[in-house]
C-alpha positions in Angstrom: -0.3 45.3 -64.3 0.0 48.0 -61.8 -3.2 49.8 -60.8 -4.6 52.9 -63.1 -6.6 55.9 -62.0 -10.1 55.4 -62.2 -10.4 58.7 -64.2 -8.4 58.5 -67.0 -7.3 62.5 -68.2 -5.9 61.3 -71.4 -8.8 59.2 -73.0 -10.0 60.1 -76.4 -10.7 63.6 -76.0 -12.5 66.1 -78.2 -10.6 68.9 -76.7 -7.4 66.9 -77.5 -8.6 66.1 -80.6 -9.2 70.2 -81.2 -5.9 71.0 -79.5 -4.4 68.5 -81.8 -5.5 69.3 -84.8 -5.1 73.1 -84.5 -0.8 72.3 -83.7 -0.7 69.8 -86.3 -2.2 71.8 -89.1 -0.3 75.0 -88.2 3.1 72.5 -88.9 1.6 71.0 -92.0 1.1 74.3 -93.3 4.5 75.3 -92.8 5.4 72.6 -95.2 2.7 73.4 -97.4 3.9 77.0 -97.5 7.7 75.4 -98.8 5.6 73.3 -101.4 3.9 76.8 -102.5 7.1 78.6 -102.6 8.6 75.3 -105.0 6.1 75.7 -107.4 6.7 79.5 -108.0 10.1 79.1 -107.6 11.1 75.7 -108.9 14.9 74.5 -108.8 16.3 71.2 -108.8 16.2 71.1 -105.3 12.6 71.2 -104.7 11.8 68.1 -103.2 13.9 68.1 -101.0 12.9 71.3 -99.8 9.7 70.0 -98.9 10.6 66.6 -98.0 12.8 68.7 -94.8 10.3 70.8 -94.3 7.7 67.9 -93.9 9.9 66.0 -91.8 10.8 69.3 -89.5 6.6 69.6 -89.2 6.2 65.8 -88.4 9.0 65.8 -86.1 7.9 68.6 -84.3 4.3 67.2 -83.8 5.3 64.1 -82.5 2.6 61.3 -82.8 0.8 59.4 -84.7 1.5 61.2 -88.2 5.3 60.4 -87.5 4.6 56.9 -86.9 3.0 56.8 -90.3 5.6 58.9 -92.2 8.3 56.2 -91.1 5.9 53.4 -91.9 5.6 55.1 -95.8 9.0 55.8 -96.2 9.8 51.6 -96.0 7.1 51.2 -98.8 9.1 50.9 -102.3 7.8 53.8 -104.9 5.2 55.0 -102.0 7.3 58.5 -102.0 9.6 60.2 -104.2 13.0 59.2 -103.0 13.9 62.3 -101.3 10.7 62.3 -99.7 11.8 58.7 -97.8 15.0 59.9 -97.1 14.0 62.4 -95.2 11.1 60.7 -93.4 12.8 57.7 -92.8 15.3 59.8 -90.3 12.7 60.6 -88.0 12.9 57.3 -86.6 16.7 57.5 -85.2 16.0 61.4 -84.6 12.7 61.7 -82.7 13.6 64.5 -79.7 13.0 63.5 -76.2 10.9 65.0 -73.5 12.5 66.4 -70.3 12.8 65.3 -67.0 9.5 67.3 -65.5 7.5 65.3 -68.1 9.0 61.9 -67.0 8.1 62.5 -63.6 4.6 64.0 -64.4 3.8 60.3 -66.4 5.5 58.2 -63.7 3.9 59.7 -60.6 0.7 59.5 -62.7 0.7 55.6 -63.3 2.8 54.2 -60.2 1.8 57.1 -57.6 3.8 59.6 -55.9 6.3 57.0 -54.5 7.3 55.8 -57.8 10.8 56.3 -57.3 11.2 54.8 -54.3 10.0 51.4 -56.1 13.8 51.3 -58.4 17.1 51.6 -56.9 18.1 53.5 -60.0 16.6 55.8 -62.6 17.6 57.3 -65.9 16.9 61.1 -66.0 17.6 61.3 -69.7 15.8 59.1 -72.2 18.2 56.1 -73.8 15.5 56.0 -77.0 13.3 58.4 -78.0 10.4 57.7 -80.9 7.0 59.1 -82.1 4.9 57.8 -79.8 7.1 57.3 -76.5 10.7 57.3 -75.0 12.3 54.6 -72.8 14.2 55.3 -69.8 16.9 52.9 -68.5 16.7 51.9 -65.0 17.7 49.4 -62.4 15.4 47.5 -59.8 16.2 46.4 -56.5 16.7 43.1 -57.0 19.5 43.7 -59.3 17.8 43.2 -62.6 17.9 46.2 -65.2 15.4 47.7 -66.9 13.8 49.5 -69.8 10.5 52.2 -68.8 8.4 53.0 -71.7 7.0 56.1 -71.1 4.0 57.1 -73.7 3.7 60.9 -74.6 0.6 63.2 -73.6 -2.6 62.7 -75.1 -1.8 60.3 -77.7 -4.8 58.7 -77.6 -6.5 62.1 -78.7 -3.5 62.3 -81.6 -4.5 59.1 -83.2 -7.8 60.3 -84.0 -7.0 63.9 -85.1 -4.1 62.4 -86.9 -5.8 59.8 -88.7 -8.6 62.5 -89.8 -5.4 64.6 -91.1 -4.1 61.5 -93.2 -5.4 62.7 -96.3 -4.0 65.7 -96.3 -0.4 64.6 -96.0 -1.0 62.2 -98.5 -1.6 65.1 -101.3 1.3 66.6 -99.8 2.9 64.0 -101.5 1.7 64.2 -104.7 1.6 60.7 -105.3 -1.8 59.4 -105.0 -1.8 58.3 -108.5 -5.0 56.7 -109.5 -3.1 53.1 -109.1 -4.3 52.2 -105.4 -7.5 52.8 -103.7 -6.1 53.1 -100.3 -9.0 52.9 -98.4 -8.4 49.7 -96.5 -4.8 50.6 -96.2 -5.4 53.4 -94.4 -8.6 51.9 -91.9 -5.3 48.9 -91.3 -2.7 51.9 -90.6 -5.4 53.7 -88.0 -6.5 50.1 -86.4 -2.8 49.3 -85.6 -1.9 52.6 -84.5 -4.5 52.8 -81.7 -3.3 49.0 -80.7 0.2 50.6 -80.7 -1.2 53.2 -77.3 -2.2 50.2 -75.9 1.1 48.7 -73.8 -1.2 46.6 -72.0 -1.8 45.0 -74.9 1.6 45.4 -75.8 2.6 43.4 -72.8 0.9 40.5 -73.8 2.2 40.3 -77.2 5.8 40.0 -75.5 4.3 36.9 -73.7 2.9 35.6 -76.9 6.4 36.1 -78.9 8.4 34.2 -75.9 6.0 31.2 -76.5 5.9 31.3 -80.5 9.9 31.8 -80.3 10.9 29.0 -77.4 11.5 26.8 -80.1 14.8 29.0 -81.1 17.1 29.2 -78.6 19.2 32.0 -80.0 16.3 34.5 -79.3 15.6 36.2 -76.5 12.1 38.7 -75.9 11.8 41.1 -73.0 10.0 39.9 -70.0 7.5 42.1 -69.1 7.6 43.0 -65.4 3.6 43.6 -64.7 3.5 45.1 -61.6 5.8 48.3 -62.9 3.1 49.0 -65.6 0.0 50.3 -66.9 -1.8 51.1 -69.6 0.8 54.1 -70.8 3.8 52.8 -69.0 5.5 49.4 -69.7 8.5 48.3 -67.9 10.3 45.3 -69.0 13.6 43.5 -68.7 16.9 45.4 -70.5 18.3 43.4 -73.2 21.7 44.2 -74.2 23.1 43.8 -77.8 24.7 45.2 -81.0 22.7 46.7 -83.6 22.7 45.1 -86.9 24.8 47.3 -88.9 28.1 46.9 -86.4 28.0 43.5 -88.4 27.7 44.8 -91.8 31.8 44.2 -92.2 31.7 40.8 -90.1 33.2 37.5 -92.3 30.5 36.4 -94.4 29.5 33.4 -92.3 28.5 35.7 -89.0 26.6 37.8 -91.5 24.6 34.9 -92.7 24.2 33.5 -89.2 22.6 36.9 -88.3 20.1 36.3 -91.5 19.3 32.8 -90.9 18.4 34.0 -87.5 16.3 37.1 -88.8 14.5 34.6 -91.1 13.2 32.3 -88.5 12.4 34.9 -86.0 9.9 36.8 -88.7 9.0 33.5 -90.8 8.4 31.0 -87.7 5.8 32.8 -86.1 4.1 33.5 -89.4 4.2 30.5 -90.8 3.1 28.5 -87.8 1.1 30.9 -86.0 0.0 33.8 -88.9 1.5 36.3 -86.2 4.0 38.4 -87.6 5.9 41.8 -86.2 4.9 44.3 -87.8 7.7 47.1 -87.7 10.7 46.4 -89.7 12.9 49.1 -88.3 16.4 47.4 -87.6 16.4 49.3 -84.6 14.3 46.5 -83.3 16.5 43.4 -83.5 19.9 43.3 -81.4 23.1 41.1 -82.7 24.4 39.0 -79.2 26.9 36.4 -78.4 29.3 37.5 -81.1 26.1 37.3 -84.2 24.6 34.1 -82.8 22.2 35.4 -80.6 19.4 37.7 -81.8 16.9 40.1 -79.2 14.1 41.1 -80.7 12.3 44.1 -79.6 9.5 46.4 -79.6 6.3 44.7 -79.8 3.7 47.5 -80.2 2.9 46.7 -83.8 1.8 43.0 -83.7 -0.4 41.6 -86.9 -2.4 38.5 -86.0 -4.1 37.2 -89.1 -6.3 34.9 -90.4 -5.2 31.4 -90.6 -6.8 31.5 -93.7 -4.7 34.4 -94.9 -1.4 32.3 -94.2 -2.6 29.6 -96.3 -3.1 32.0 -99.1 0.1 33.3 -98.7 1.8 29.4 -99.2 -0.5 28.5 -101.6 0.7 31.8 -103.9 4.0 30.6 -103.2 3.4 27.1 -104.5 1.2 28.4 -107.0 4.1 30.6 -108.8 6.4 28.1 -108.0 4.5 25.7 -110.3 3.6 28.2 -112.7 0.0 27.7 -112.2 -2.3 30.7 -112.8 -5.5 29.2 -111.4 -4.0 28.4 -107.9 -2.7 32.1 -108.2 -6.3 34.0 -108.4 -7.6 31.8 -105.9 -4.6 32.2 -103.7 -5.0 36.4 -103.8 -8.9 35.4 -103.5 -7.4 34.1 -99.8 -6.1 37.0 -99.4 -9.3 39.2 -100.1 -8.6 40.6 -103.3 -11.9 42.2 -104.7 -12.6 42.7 -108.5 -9.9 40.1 -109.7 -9.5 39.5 -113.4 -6.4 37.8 -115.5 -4.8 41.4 -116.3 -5.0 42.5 -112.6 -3.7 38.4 -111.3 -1.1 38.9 -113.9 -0.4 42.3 -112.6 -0.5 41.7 -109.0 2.2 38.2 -109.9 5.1 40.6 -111.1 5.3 41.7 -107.3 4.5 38.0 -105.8 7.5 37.2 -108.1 9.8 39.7 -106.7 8.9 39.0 -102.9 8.8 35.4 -103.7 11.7 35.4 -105.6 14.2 34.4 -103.5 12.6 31.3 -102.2 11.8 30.1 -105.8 15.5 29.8 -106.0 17.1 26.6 -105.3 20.7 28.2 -105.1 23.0 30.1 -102.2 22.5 33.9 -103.5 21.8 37.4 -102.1 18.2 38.6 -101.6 18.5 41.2 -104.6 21.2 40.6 -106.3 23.3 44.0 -107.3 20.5 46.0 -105.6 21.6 48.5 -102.5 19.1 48.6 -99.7 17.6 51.9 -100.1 16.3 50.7 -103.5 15.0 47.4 -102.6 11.8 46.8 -104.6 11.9 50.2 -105.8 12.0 48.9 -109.4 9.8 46.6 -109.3 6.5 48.8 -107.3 7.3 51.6 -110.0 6.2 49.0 -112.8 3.1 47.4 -111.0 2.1 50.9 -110.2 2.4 52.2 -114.1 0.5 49.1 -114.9 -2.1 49.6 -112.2 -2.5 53.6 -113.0 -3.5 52.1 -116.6 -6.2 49.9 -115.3 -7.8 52.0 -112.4 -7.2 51.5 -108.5 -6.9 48.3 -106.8 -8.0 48.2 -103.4 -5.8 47.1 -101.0 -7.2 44.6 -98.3 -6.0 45.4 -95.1 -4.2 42.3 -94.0 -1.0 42.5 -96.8 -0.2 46.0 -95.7 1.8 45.0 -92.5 2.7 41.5 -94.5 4.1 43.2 -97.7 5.5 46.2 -95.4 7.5 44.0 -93.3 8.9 41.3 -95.9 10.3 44.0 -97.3 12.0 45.7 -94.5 13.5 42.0 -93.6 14.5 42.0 -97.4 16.6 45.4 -96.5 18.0 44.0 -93.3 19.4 40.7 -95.6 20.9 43.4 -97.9 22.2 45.7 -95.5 24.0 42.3 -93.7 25.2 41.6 -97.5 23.9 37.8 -96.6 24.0 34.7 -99.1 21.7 32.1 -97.9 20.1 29.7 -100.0 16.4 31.0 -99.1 14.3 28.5 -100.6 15.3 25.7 -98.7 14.7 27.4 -95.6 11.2 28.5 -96.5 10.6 24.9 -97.5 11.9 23.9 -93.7 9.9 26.6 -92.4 6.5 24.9 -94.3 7.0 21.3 -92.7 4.1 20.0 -91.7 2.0 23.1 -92.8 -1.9 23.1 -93.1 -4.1 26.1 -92.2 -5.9 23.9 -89.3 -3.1 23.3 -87.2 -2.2 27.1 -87.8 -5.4 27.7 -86.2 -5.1 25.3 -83.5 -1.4 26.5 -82.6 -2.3 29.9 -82.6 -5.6 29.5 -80.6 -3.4 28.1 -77.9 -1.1 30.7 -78.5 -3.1 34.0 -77.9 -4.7 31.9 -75.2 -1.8 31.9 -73.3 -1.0 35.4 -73.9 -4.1 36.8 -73.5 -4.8 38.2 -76.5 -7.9 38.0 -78.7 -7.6 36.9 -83.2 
């Protein structure tokens, strides 16, 4: 990595923190004022009312508290529908910041000759998203380039943010009594601070192009080290389609594209208990006419506990089998507090539904007659009515960014209107499987990478 100042301005900073908190509270209470004004006033179109005026507030702050409004939004029965729709459009619509700012962040991590070190630079961001923007650029060697520049003080936003997360939860209304999500939240705060991190980030590129080298029709972004820093992470430019230009493509590209998506989320979990943590299909890229997949954006990267994985086969086998027992031992794996039959029993109607598709020995769609935007929805509004009943579960932290991104491959299957037969390859993807040479592989792994478990 390039050189960083030995004074950093943008550490954690209570000032920041102050500053922060102050700008976001001031938007939140513009949406709390259009809740207010709902209640008095009422009409059918009430939540979206607030559900725009939430996602005008987030949008405008930027951050953190954006990041985890698009993270809820994926979550089946989290929010009201309307709530989702909303939130989930901050993702494609995040505005950029101008040229002075991009200048300001480059000349602060690669020095005031920074421009002089590419042959070409994008004035105007070609992404923009909560937490940064990438700029597309050319190096003088020929090879083109993608500059991810992270915004002001973020570090600073992640902590007043996180403090804030309760408040936008009852903004919600839907903290229901059926979750305790305590664990959730410490998981959500944990990977967002790893997310500011784009050394880190860097790393888990190198990690993914090892896990992946098996496949040949993916391709990861090489990190080019001596263009970055801590805030700023330059890597190679992929080019590719998005998804949904394939959603009317002949049946057999569209199940290509699937089969592809399957082994690029379920081989590194499976093998290594690594999985990518952001289901947004912004981040994968169709190539060579829907053989070739890119996979991009690696700022949320889960690495679990081999131990974890094995739960997660052994639940798999265990529901496959019908066998209770090896169920409550397998969510014991997962670290499941409290656990009696009613809450096993309860907890196995959603296994059954994620699982589902690999139980069944048969070519078939993911969901059958379900659209994407309601994936799961069904299904979390029962376990939730069920928990309510019983009191809150608590959530361990490890099967948020599991359940979170299963189901946003789930939508990505739908969306593609795939038919694969799913069980037999999950049972391809479990050759060979124990939990020791998970550990083994993925010791060598992060090794490699230089990343720690």
């Amino acid at each position: 990595m390039a050189d960083r100042p030995t004074s950093d301005p943008e550490r954690n900073r209570f000032a920041g923190r102050l500053a922060r908190t102050a700008r976001v509270g001031a938007n939140l209470s513009g949406a709390g004022m259009s809740f207010a004004a709902n209640s008095l006033f009422g009409g059918d179109e009430g939540d979206e009312r607030i559900a725009r005026a939430l996602a005008r507030a987030l949008g405008e702050s930027k951050g953190p508290l954006m990041k985890v409004a698009q993270m809820m939004s994926t979550i089946p029965d989290f929010l009201p529908q309307e709530y989702a729709d909303e939130l989930s459009r901050l993702q494609s619509h995040a505005p950029a910041m101008g040229w002075p700012f991009v200048k300001r962040r480059m000349r602060a991590e690669l020095g005031a000759g920074w421009q002089d070190r590419f042959a070409e630079f994008g004035k105007d961001a070609a992404h923009a998203a909560s937490l940064g923007q990438v700029h597309r650029a050319r190096l003088h060697d020929g090879r083109e380039v993608a500059a991810k520049l992270q915004y002001p003080d973020m570090a600073s936003a992640v902590e007043s943010d996180v403090a804030q997360l309760k408040t936008l939860l009852s903004l919600f209304r839907r903290m229901d009594g059926s979750i305790d999500p305590t664990e959730m939240l410490a998981e959500i705060a944990d990977r967002l601070r790893e997310e500011l991190d784009y050394d880190r980030e860097a790393r888990a590129m190198w990690l993914y192009r090892h896990m992946l080298a098996d496949w040949e029709f993916t391709a990861v972004p090489e990190p080019v080290s001596e263009l970055s820093t801590g805030r700023l992470l330059t890597m190679t430019w992929l080019k590719g389609e998005g998804l949904l230009a394939y959603q009317d493509a002949p049946q057999e590209v569209r199940n290509t594209i699937a089969r592809n998506l399957f082994w690029t989320w379920w081989g590194p979990f499976n093998r290594f208990a690594v999985i990518h943590g952001d289901p947004h299909l912004g981040n994968y890229q169709v190539t060579q006419g829907g053989d070739g997949l890119n996979l991009l954006d690696f700022g949320c990267i889960r690495i679990f506990r081999p131990q974890f994985i094995s739960g997660v086969v052994d639940l798999y086998r265990a529901l496959l089998e019908d066998d209770f027992d090896a169920s409550f031992a397998a969510y014991e794996k997962w670290g499941f507090e409290g656990l009696d039959r009613e809450l096993v029993e309860v907890l196995n109607l959603w296994a059954r539904f994620i699982y589902g598709p690999m139980h069944d020995d048969r070519v078939r769609s993911v969901a059958d007659g379900v659209s994407p935007g309601e994936y799961g929805r069904k299904e979390a509004f029962e376990v939730r009515r069920l928990l309510k009943e019983r009191g809150p579960v608590k959530i361990p932290r490890e099967f948020v960014f599991m359940d979170r991104a299963a189901i946003g491959l789930g939508a990505a299957y739908l969306r593609l209107g795939a038919e694969l037969n799913f069980h037999r390859l999950f049972e391809e993807s479990l050759e060979g499987f124990n939990e020791a040479a998970v550990a083994s592989r993925q010791e060598r792994a992060l090794a490699a990478a230089g990343l720690d478990a």
